[in-house]
C-alpha positions in Angstrom: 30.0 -4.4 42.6 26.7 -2.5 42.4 28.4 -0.5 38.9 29.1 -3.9 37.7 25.3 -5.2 38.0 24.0 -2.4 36.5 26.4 -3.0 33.4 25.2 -6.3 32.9 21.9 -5.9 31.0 21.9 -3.1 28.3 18.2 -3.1 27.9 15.2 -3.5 29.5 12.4 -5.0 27.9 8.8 -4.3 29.4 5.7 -4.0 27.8 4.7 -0.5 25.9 2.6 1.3 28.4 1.6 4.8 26.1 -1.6 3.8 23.5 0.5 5.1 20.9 3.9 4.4 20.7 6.0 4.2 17.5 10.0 4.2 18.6 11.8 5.5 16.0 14.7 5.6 17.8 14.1 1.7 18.2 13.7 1.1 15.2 16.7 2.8 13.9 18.5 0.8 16.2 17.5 -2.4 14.5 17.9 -0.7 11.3 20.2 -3.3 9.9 17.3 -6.0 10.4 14.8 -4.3 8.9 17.6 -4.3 5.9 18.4 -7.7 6.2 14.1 -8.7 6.2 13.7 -6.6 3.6 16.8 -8.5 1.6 15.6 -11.4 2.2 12.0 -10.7 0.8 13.4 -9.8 -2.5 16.0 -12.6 -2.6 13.1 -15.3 -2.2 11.1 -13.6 -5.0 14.0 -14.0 -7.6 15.1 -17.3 -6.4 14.8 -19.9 -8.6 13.4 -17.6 -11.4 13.7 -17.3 -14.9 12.6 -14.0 -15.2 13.3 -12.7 -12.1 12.3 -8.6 -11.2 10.0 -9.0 -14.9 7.5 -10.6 -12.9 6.9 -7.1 -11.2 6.0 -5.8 -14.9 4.2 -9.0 -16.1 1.6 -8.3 -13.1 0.6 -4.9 -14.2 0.8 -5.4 -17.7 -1.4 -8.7 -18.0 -4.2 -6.7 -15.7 -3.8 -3.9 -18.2 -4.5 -5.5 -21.0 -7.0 -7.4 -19.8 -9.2 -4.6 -18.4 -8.4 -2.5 -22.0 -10.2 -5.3 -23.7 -13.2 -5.9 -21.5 -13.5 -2.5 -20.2 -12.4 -0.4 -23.5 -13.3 -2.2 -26.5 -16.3 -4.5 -25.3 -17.6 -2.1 -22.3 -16.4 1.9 -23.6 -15.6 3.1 -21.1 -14.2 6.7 -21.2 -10.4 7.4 -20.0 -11.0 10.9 -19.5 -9.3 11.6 -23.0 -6.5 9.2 -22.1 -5.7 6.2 -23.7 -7.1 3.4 -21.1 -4.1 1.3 -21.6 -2.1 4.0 -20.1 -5.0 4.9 -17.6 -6.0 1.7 -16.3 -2.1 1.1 -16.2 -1.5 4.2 -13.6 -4.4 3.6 -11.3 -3.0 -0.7 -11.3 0.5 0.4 -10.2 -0.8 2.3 -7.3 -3.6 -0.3 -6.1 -1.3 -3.6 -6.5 1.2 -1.5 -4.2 -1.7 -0.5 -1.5 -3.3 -4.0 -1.7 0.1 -6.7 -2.0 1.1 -4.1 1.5 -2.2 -4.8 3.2 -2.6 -8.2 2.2 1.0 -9.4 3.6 0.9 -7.2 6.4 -2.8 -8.5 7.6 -0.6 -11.9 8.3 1.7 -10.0 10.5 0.9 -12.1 13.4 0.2 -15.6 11.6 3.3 -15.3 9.5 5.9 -14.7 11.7 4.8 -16.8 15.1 7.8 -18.8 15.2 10.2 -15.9 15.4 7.8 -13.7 17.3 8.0 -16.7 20.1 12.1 -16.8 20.0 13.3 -13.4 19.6 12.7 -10.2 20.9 12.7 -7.3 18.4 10.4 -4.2 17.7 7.9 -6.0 16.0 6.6 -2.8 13.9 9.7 -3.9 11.7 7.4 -6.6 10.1 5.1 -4.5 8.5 7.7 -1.8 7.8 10.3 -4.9 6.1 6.6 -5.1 3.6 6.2 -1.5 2.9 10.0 -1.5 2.0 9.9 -4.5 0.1 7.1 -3.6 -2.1 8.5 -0.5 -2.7 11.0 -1.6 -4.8 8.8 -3.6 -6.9 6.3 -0.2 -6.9 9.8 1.5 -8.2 10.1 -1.0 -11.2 6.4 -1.1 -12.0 6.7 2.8 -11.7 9.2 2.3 -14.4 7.6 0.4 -16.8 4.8 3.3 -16.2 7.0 6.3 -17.3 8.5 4.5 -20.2 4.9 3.5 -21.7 3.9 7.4 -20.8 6.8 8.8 -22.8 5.9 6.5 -25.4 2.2 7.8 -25.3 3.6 11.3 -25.4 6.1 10.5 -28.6 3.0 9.2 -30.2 1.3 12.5 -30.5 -1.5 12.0 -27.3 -2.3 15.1 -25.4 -0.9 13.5 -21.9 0.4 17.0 -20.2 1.7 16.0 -17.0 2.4 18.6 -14.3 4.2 19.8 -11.9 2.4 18.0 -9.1 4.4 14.6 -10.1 7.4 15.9 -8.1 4.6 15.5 -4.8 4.6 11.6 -5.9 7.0 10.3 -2.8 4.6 12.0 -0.5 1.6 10.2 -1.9 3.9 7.4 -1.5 4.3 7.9 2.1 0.7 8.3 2.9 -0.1 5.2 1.2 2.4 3.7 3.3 0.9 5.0 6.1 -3.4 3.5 4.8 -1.7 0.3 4.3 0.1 -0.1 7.4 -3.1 1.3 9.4 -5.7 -1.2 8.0 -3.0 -3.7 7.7 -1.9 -4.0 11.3 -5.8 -3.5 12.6 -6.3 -6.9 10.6 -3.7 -8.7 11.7 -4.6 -7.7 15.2 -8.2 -9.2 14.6 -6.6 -12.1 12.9 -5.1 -13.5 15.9 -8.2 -14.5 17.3 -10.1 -15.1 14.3 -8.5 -17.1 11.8 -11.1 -17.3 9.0 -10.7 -13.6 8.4 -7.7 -14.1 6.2 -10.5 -15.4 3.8 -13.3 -12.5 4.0 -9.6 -10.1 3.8 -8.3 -11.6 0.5 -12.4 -11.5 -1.0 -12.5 -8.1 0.2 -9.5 -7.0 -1.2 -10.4 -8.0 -5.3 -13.8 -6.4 -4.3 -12.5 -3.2 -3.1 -10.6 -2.6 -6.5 -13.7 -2.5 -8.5 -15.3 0.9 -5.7 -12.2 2.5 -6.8 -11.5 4.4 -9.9 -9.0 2.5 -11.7 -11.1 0.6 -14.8 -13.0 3.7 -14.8 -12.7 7.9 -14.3 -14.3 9.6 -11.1 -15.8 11.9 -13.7 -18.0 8.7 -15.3 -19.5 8.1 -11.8 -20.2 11.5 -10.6 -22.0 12.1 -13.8 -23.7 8.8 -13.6 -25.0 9.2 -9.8 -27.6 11.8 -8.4 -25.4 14.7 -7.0 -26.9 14.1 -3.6 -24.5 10.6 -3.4 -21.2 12.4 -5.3 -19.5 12.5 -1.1 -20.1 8.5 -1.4 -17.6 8.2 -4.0 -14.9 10.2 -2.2 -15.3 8.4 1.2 -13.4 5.6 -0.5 -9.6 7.2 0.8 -7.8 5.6 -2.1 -10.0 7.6 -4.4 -7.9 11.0 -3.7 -4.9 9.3 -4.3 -5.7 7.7 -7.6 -7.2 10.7 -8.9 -4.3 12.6 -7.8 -1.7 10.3 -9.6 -3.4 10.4 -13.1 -4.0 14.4 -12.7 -0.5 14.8 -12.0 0.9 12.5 -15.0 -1.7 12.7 -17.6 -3.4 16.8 -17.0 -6.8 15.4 -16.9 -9.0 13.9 -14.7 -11.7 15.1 -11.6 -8.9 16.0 -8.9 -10.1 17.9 -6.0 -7.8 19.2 -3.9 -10.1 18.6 -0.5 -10.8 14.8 -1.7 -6.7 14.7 -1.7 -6.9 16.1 2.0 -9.4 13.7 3.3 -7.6 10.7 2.1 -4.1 12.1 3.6 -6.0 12.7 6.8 -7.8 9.5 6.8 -4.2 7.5 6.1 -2.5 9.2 9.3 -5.7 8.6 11.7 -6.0 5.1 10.2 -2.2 4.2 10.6 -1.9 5.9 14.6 -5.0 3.8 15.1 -3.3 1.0 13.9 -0.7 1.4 15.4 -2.2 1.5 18.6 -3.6 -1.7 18.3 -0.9 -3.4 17.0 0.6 -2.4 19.9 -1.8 -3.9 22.5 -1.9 -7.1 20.7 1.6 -8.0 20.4 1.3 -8.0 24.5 -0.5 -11.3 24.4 -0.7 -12.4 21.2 1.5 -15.7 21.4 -0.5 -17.0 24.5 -3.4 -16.9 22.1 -2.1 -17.6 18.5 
């Protein structure tokens, strides 16, 4: 009798009692819904669509051309010897993946209350069914990228990229990691305070213009006194931008220690996250 009641439930769910705990083995577990979230995200997208996955390339493109009129022909600004379509291009595929991950995982919470309230599942798998998700529209973007790059390159441009482009799927990881972080610490503070979603999605647009995407890290370190060039690289994404073009264009103001503070700044910010996330999914639904 007593080896029958302890048959009866296979788990025990309690509340995480460690500050940091990220269960992969948990996770892996629920592996097939994390694949079945992350199916469904992409589904909805092309439902009911006439273009279905060119949407991905219409975002990146229209922004591109865009900022290559205003910023190119009416503003000048430099590309570090690239053409800006290309470089404006590069530094929009790597932001629109960093900022659509925050942005949907800041509504972690908000979003998915209903299930949250029903089910019981690791809820990490939220935020890791968006880093998933948008990284198969990052992988068509990324696409579109190389095929305007070779097209650059048959043209006759001096684009030389290097050997550091096959480091791209760790850049990828780590901005995984920055989104997830900031994301989850949002959507933590979200709970309570609603009207953050608002200051979050202003923030966002904001942020994009302190980061060198219309314009080369060079420009502003030759622009500002060299007593203010560490303001520039305290923005994290600035490493990883700078990074990216260096690796696929051979030009550019990369510096390996600015490439080191953002991958140190992306795991610090994502166990942080983490961490909260973690407290906050204790209570959350008596407060949401």
């Amino acid at each position: 009798m007593k080896s029958l009641e302890k048959d009866i439930w296979l788990f025990e769910i309690t509340p995480k009692k460690s500050f940091f705990n990220f269960n992969v083995k948990e996770i892996w577990r629920y592996r097939d819904l994390l694949f079945l979230f992350v199916k469904r995200d992409v589904i909805t997208f092309y439902k009911q669509t006439i273009l279905g996955p060119l949407w991905f390339i219409i975002q990146p493109l229209l922004t591109s051309l865009i900022q290559f009129v205003i910023f190119s022909k009416i503003a000048a600004i430099p590309s570090d010897g690239v053409p800006y379509f290309l470089f404006v291009l590069a530094g929009n595929i790597i932001w629109f993946y960093f900022s659509d991950t925050l942005k949907s995982i800041s509504e972690t919470f908000t979003a998915n209350q209903n299930i949250f309230g029903k089910v019981y599942f690791p809820r990490i798998i939220m935020p890791l069914k968006v880093v998933f998700s948008n990284l198969l529209k990052f992988g068509i973007q990324f696409s579109f990228f190389l095929i305007v790059l070779c097209y650059y390159i048959y043209l006759g441009y001096d684009i030389n990229p290097t050997v550091y482009i096959f480091l791209l799927p760790l850049i990828l990881i780590f901005l995984a990691l920055i989104s997830m972080g900031i994301g989850m610490l949002i959507s933590s503070l979200t709970v309570k305070y609603r009207d953050l979603n608002f200051v979050i999605t202003f923030g966002i647009s904001l942020f994009m213009y302190v980061s060198p995407i219309v314009y080369p890290t060079s420009l502003v370190l030759e622009k500002i006194d060299s007593k203010f060039h560490f303001l520039i690289y305290l923005n994290p994404l600035t490493g990883f931008l700078d990074f990216f073009k260096y690796a696929f264009f051979g030009s550019g103001s990369f510096d390996v220690l600015n490439l080191v503070y953002s991958l140190v700044f992306s795991f610090v910010i994502f166990v942080l996250g983490v961490m909260v996330f973690n407290k906050t999914e204790k209570s959350f639904i008596d407060v949401i």
